[in-house]
N, C-alpha and C positions, 0 to 999 in steps of 0.2 A: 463417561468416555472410556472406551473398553483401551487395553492393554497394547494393542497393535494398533492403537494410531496415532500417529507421528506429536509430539509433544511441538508444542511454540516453539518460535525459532529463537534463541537465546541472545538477541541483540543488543541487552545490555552488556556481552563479553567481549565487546568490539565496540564501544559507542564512540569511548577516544578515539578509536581511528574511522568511526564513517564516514566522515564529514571529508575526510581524506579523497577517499576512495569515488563515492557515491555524489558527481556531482552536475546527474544530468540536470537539464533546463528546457527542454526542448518542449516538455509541456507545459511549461510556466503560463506562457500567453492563453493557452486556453484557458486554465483554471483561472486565471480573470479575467478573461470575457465571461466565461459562466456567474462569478463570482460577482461581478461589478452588475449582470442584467436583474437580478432579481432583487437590489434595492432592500436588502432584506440581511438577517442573520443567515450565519452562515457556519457550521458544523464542517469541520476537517478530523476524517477518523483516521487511524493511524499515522497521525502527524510526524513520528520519531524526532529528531532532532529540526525538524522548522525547514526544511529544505524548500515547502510549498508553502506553509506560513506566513516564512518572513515576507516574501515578493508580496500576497497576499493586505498582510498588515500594513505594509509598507503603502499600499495601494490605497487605505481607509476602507478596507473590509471589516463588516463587526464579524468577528469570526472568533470558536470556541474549537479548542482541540482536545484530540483524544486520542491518549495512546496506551500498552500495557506495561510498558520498559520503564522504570522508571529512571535508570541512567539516562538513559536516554533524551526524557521530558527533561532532566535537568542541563543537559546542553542546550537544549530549546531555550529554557529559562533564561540561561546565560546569555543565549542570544537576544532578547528580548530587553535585557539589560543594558544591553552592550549597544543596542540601537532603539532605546529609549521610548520602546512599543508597552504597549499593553496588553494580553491575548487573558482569559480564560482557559485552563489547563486541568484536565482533570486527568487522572491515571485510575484507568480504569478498561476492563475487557470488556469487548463490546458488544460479545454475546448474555452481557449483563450489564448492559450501557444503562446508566441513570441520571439523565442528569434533567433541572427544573427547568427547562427550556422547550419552546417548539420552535424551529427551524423553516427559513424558506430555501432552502436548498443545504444539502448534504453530501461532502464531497469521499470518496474512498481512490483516491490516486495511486499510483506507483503498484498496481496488479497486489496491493495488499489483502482484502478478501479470499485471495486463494491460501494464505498462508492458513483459514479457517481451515481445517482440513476433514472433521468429522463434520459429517452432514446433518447432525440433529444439533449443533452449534452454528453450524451456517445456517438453519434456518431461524434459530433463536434470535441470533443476531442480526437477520435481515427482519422481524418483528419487532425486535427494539428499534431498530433504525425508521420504522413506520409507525411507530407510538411517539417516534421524536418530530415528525415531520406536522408542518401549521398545514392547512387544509389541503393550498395550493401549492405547496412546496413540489420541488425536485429531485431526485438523489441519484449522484451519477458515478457509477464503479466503473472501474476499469480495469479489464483483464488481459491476458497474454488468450491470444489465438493457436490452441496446440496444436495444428497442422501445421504450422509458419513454427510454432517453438519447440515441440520435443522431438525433432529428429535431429539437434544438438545434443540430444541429452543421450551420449552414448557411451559412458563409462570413460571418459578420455580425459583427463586433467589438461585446461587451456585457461591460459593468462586471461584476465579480464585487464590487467595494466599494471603499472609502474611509476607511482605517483609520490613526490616530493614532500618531505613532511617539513612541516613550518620550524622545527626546531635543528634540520639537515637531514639530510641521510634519505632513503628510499622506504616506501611499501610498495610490498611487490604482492600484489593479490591475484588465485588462482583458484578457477571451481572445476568441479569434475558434478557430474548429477546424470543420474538413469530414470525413466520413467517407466512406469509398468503401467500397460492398458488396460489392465483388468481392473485396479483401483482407480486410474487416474491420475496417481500420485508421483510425483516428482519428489527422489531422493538423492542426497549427496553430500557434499562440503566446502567451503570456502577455507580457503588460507590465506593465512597469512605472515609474510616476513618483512620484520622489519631491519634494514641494512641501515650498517653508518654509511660517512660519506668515504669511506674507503673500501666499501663492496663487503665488508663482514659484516656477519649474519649474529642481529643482537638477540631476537627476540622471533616465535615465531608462535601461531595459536589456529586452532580448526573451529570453524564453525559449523553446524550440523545445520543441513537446509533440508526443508519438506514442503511441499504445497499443492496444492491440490489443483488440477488444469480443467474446468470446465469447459464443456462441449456448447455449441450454441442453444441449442433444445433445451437442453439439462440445464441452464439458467435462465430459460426464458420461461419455461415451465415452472420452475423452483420461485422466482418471482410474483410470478401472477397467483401461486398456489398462497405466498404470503404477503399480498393485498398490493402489489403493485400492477400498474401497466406500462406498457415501451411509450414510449412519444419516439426515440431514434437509438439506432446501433450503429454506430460510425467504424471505422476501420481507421482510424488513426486521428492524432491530436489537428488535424485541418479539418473534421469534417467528410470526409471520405466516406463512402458508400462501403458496409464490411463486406468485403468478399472473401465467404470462405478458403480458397487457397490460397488466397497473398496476403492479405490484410494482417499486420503485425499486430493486431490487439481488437478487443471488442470493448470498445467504450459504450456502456448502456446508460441512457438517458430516461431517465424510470417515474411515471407519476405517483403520485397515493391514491389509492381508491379507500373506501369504508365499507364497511367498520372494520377496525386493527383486526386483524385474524388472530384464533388462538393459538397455539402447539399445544 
């Protein structure tokens, strides 16, 4: 990895408060439909804290996660604990993913793939994810559509919200992020402050965001160049038809072909 590209996002420096913050749902229902059709194991990559997990487990998916954070996997754990599941957990980067298993579907939720930002790791890691898959398997990524996402990203710090923490008091989180079109790459930072319940400011910490905005081409090519094929590109968690200008995300729905490609 050369020197000018953007390092991992540092997410076990904030793992206490994600769970805070971070607690959309809106794709749950998909991720078990997919999860529940294929009767089969089931591989969750970037898991972090079990946001898609627990619903999952909870559901009687045999399901195995992976993530690189290790704070992180251990809130997972906790959670796991706490609602008396059992998952498989391995901590590990997944452009060096290993684990003794082959999978019938393989899930990468919540646009985490872009956070791969150097392109000879995203293709590493899209060939370990097809050495893990059983014959017939699935694996379905989901990305942010950058004609719908980076004309936000204007250099402007904007609240994402102001959210109640279990012990009192507020977090109040705010990102700023620019994208340059000649990388691709989306740069910037998260904040955050956390307030008692009297509006003072106790604590406050910056997270460094990077990630990488793939174009449709550029991943439909990058895929098939390492052994996969399309079955569907939806535009949003119902199923939607991707339309390049509107469509908030490109959910690819990906086969295995053979033989595993090499790098």
């Amino acid at each position: 990895m050369n020197s000018r590209t953007p390092q991992p996002i540092n997410f076990d420096s904030v793992a206490d408060l994600y769970d805070n913050y971070v607690r959309t749902d809106f794709d749950i229902p998909f991720w078990l439909e997919e999860s529940k059709s294929v009767n089969g194991r089931v591989l969750e990559l970037a898991c972090g804290t079990g946001r898609v997990s627990v619903p999952l487990l909870k559901a009687g998916i045999d399901l195995s996660c992976v993530d690189y954070a290790p704070e992180m996997l251990a809130r997972f754990c906790h959670k796991l604990e706490e609602n008396h599941l059992s998952c498989r957990v391995y901590c590990q980067d997944i452009a060096e993913l290993g684990i003794p298993d082959l999978f019938d579907l393989i899930i990468y939720p919540f646009h985490s793939f872009s956070e791969i930002a150097d392109k000879q790791r995203q293709r590493l890691a899209l060939t370990q994810i097809h050495s893990h898959m059983a014959e017939q398997a699935r694996f379905i990524c989901a990305l942010q559509n950058p004609r719908v996402r980076s004309p936000s990203m204007d250099g402007i710090m904007r609240l994402i919200g102001e959210f109640p923490l279990p012990e009192g008091g507020t977090l109040v989180v705010r990102t700023r992020l620019t994208f340059d079109p000649s990388t691709q790459i989306a740069n910037g930072e998260q904040v955050y402050e956390r307030l008692s319940s009297e509006k003072i400011l106790l604590e406050q910490r910056s997270l460094t965001i990077n990630f990488y905005l793939f174009n449709r081409m550029e991943f439909e090519l990058l895929v098939r160049e390492c052994g996969f094929s399309i079955e569907a590109l939806y535009g949003d968690y119902v199923r939607q038809p991707f339309e390049e200008e509107s469509s908030p995300f490109m959910i690819w729905k990906l086969k295995r072909t053979t033989p595993v490609p090499s790098i």
